[in-house]
N, C-alpha and C positions, 0 to 999 in steps of 0.2 A: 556412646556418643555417635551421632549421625553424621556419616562420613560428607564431608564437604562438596557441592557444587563443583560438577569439574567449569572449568571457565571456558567462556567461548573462543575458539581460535581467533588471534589478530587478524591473521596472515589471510587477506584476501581469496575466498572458494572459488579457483580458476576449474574446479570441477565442472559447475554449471554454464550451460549450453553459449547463455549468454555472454559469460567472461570468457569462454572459449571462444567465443567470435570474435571478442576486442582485441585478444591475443594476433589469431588470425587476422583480423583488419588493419592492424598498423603493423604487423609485418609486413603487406604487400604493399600498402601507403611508402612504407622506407626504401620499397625495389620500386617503386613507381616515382618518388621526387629523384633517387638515386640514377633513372633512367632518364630523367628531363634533365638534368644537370650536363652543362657542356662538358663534352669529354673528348679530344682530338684524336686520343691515343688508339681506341678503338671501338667504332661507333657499335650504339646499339643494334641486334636483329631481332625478329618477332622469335627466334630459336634461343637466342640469350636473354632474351626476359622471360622468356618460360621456362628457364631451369633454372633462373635469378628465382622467379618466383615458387619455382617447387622448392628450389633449398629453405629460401626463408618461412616460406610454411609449413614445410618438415620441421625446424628449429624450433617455430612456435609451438607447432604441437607437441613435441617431445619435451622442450620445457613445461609448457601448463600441464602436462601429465606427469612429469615428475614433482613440481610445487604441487600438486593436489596430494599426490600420496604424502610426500613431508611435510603436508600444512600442517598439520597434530604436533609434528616433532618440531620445527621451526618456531613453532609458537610458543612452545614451553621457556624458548628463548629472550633475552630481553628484544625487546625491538629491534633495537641498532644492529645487535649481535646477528638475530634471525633474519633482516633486511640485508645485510649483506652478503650473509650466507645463501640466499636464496639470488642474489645476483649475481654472486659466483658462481653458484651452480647452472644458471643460465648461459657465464662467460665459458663455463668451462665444456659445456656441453657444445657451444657452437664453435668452441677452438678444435674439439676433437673431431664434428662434422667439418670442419675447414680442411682440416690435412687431409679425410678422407677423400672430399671434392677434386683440392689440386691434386691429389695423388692419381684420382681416376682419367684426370683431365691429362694428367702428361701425357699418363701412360696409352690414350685411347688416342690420342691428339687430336680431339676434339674442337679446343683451341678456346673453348667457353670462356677458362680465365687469361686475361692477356698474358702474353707471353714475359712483360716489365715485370708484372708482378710476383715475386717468391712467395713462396710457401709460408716463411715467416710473417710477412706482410698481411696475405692474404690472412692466416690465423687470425693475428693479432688484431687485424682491422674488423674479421667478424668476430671475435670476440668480447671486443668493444661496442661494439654496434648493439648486439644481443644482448649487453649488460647495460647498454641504455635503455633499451625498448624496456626491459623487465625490470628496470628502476623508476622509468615512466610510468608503466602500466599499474605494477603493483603500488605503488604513490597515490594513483588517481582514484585505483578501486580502493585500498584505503581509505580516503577521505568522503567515497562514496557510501562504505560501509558505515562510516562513523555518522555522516548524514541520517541516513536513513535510521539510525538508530536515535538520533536524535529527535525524528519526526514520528517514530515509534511512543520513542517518551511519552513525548507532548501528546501524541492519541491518546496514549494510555490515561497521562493527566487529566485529557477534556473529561475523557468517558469517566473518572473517579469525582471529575468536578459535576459532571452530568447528575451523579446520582444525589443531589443535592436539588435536582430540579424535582423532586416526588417528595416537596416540602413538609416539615411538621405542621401546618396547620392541614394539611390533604391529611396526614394521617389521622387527627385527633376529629376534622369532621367526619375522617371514615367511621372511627370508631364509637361517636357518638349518632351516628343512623343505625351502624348494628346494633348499638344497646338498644335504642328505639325499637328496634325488629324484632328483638330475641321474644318479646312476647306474644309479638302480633303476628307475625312470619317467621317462623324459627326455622324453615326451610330456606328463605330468602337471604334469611343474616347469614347463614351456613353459606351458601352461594357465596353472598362477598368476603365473607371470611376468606376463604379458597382463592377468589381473584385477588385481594389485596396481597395473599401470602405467595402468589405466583408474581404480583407486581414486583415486590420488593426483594423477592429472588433476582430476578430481572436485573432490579437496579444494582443491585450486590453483586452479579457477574457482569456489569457494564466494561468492566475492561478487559476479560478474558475471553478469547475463544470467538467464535461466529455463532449469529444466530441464522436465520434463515426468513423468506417474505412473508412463511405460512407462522412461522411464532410471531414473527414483529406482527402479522395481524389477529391474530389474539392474543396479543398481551393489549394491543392497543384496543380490543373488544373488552376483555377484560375492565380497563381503568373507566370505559364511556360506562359499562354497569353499574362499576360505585358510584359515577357521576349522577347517574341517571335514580338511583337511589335519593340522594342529595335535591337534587333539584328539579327532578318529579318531570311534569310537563313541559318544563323550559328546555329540557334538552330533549333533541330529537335528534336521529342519524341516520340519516343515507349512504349508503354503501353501494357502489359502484364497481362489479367486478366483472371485466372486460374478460372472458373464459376466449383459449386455454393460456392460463396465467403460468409463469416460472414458480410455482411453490417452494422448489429445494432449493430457488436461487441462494448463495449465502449472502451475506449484508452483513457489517457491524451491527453489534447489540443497540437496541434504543435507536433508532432513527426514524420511526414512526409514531410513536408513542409519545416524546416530547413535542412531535408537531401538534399532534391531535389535544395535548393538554392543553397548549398556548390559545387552539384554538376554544378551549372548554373558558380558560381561567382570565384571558385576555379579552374574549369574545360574547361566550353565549350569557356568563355569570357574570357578568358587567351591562345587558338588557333585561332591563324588568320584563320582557313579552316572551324574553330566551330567543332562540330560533334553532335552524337545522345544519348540523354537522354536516358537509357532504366530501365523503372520501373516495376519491375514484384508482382504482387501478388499472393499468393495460399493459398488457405486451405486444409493442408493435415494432415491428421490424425488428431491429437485433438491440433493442433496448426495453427496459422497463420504466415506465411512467406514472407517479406517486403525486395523488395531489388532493389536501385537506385546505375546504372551502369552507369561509363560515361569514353570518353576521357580524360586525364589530364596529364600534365606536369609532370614528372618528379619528386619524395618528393623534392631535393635540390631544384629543380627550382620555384614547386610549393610554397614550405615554406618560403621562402625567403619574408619580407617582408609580410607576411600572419595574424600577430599578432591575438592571440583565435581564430586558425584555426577548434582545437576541441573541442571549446565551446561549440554546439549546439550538437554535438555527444554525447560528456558526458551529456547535459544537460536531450537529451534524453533518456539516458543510465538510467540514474539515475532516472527519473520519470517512467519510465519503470517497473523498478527492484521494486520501492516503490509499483504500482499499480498492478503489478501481480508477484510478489516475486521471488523465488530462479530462476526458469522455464522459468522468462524473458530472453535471452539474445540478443548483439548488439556485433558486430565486422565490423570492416571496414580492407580495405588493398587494398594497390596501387601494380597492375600486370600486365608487359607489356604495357605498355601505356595507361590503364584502370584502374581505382577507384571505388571501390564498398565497397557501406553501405550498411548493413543489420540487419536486428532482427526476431527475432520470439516470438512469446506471446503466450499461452494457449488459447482458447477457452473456458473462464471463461463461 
C-alpha cells in the first residue's frame, strides 16, 4: 500500500522573506504607538527608542526563526493545542530576553528601562505583548494562507472547467476532415492528427504546472491548423510578432488559445465571407501585450444563442490576475465590426 500524502503544515511559513517582514513590521509599529502614548514617567529619547526598537526586532526575529524550525512539529498538533503552543514559545522567549535586558540595564546603569519598573513587570509585560503580536500575526497569516488556498481552488476549478471549452462538436468536426484527408492528404491528416493530440494534451494539463508564451503560441497555431482544415479560405491569420519577445515567459495553461477559439467559433464561422484572425504580440517596456482581433457579428446577433460566451475570457481573467496580481489586466470589446481580446502581464 502506498504510504500517504504527508499533509500540508497549518502553522503559518514565517520562513519566507515576506512573513519575516510582517513579523518585523509590527514589532516596530508596537515600539512606535508605545512611543507616542503619553507617558509622564520618563519621556522618550531618540537612544530609548533605538534600543526599544533593537530589542523588539531581536524578539521578532528570534521567534519567526524559532516558529519556522517547529512549523513541521507544531502542526502535527491540533490547532488550538499547536496555536498556543507557538505563542508560548513567543511569550516565553521574550520573558527570558526581558530579564536579560533589565539585568544588563542595572547593572550598566544605562537607565533605558525606568527605574519604577521591576524586573517582574518589565518580563511579564513583554511577555504579554510578544504573545499578542504572535497571536495576531500568526491569526492573520492563517487566514491568509486559507485564502489563498481558496483562490488556488477555484483556479484550479476554472482551468478543469476550461477544458470543456475544446468542445465535442470541435472534436467530432476534427475528426471528420481527417477521415476526409486520409485519402487525399495522408500527410496532412497525420499533421492534424499530432496537433489535435497536442491540443487535448493541453487541455488535460489545464490545471497543472505552467506553460510558457512560446507553447501557448503553438498550441494556439496548432488549433488555427485544424481550423483552417475545416474551413478552408474563410479562415485566414495574421500574426504579429513584435521581436525580441519574453518566450520563456511562464503564464497559466490555456490563455491564449481560448481567445483565439472564441475568436474562430464566435467570429470568423458565423460570416459566410470568413475574415482574418489578427493576433499581435509585443514586449514593451516591463510588460507583455496579447491581443486577438477579428471580424464578428454584431453583440445581438453574435449573442444570441451563444450560452458562456465569456466563459473562457473570465476564466482567463481570473487565472491571470491569481498568477501575476494586481498588474494583470484583460479587456475585450466589440467595434465596428471587429472583436478584440486583450491582456497584459508583467514581465515577472
Amino acid at each position: 500500500m502506498a504510504p500517504a500524502p504527508a499533509r500540508e503544515p497549518w502553522l503559518p511559513d514565517l520562513c519566507r522573506l515576506g512573513r519575516l517582514a510582517t513579523m518585523l513590521g509590527v514589532a516596530e509599529l508596537v515600539v512606535v504607538v508605545v512611543a507616542l502614548a503619553p507617558n509622564a514617567v520618563m519621556p522618550w529619547t531618540p537612544v530609548r527608542f533605538a534600543s526599544a526598537s533593537g530589542f523588539a526586532l531581536w524578539l521578532a526575529l528570534t521567534v519567526s526563526v524559532l516558529l519556522c524550525v517547529a512549523r513541521h512539529r507544531l502542526s502535527r498538533l491540533p490547532r488550538a493545542l499547536g496555536g498556543a503552543l507557538a505563542v508560548l514559545l513567543a511569550a516565553l522567549v521574550a520573558a527570558c530576553g526581558a530579564v536579560l535586558v533589565h539585568t544588563i540595564d542595572r547593572s550598566l546603569a544605562t537607565g533605558l528601562v525606568p527605574a519604577a519598573v521591576s524586573w517582574q513587570r518589565f518580563t511579564a509585560g513583554s511577555a504579554a505583548i510578544a504573545g499578542l503580536i504572535v497571536a495576531v500575526v500568526l491569526r492573520y497569516l492563517y487566514a491568509v494562507d486559507g485564502w489563498q488556498a481558496q483562490v488556488r481552488a477555484s483556479a484550479r476549478a476554472e482551468a478543469d472547467a476550461l477544458q470543456a471549452r475544446i468542445r465535442p462538436h470541435f472534436l467530432f468536426n476534427s475528426m471528420n476532415t481527417i477521415a476526409g484527408l486520409l485519402r487525399r492528404d495522408p500527410a496532412v491528416a497525420e499533421r492534424a492528427v499530432l496537433d489535435l493530440s497536442d491540443l487535448f494534451r493541453a487541455a488535460l494539463g489545464a490545471g497543472s504546472g505552467e506553460s510558457s508564451l512560446r507553447e501557448e503560441v503553438e498550441l494556439a497555431e496548432r488549433y488555427l491548423a485544424i481550423e483552417q482544415l475545416r474551413l478552408g479560405e474563410r479562415l485566414r491569420v495574421q500574426w504579429r510578432r513584435e521581436e525580441p519577445l519574453p518566450w520563456d515567459l511562464p503564464l497559466p495553461r490555456l490563455v491564449l488559445q481560448p481567445l483565439v477559439e472564441n475568436a474562430v467559433l464566435h467570429g470568423i464561422s458565423r460570416l459566410p465571407e470568413g475574415g482574418t484572425v489578427e493576433i499581435a504580440l509585443a514586449g514593451s517596456g516591463d510588460e507583455l501585450h496579447v491581443a486577438v482581433r477579428n471580424p464578428a457579428p454584431a453583440p445581438r446577433e453574435r449573442d444570441a444563442g451563444d450560452g458562456g460566451h465569456g466563459h473562457a475570457q473570465a476564466s482567463v481573467a481570473h487565472r491571470l490576475a491569481y498568477a501575476f496580481g494586481p498588474r494583470a489586466r484583460m479587456a475585450a470589446r466589440w467595434d465596428g465590426g471587429y472583436y478584440l481580446a486583450e491582456f497584459r502581464v508583467p514581465l515577472r
